[in-house]
C-alpha positions in Angstrom: 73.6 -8.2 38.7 73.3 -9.1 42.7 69.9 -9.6 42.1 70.0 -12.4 39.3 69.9 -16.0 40.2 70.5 -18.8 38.2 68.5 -21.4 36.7 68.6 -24.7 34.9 66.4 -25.5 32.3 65.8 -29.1 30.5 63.0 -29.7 27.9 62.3 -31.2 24.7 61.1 -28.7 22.2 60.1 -28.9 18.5 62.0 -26.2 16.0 62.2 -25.6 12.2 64.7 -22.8 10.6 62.9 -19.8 10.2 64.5 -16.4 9.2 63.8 -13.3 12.0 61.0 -11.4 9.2 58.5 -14.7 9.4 58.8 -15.0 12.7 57.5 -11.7 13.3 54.7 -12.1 10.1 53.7 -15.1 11.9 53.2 -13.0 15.2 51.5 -9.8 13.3 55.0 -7.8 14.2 56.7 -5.7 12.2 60.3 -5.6 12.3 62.5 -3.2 14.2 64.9 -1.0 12.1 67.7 -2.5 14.1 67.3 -5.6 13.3 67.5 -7.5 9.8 64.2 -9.8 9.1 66.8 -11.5 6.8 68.8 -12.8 10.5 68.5 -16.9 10.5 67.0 -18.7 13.4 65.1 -20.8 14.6 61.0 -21.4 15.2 60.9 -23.0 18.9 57.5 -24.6 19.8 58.1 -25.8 23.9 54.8 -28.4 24.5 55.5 -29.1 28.0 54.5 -24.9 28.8 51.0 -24.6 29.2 50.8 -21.2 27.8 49.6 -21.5 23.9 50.4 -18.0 22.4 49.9 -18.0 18.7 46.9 -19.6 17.1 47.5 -22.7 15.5 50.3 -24.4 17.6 50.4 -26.6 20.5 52.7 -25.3 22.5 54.8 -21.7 23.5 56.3 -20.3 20.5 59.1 -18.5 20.2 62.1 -17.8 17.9 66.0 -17.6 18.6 69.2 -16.7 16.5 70.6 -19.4 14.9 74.0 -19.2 17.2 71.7 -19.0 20.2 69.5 -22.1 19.2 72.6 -24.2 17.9 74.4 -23.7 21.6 71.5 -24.8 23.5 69.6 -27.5 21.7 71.0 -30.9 20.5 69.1 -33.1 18.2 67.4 -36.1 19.2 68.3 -38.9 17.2 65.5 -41.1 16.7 65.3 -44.5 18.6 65.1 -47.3 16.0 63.7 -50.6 17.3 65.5 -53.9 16.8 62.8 -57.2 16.2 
């Protein structure tokens, strides 16, 4: 692994739960027989890449385990304004 280097990353992303078998439906895949289309994760739609690769959302899309999702995102809570 001499060759790695690391990286930080920091965005705001979009994400609904979506099990591993839609994701790939939504992306015209079919699933591998080593993995379970039943798996629960996560739809990730990242606005600030400019890269838009599925039809009909604005922004990258991609999907992550559950675990994987939960240990790098947080929710936002949403500001509420006091008058």
């Amino acid at each position: 692994m001499e060759d790695f280097k690391e990286y930080l990353s920091q965005s705001v992303v979009k994400a609904r739960k979506m099990k591993r078998g839609q994701y790939n439906l939504l992306r015209g895949w079919a699933t591998p027989k080593n993995e379970s289309a039943d798996d629960l994760g996560w739809l990730v739609i990242n606005k600030s890449l400019f890269k838009r690769n599925v039809a009909g959302y604005d922004g990258y899309v991609s999907w992550l385990p559950e675990e994987a999702f939960e240990e790098m995102y947080e929710k936002i809570q949403p500001v509420v304004a006091v008058e």
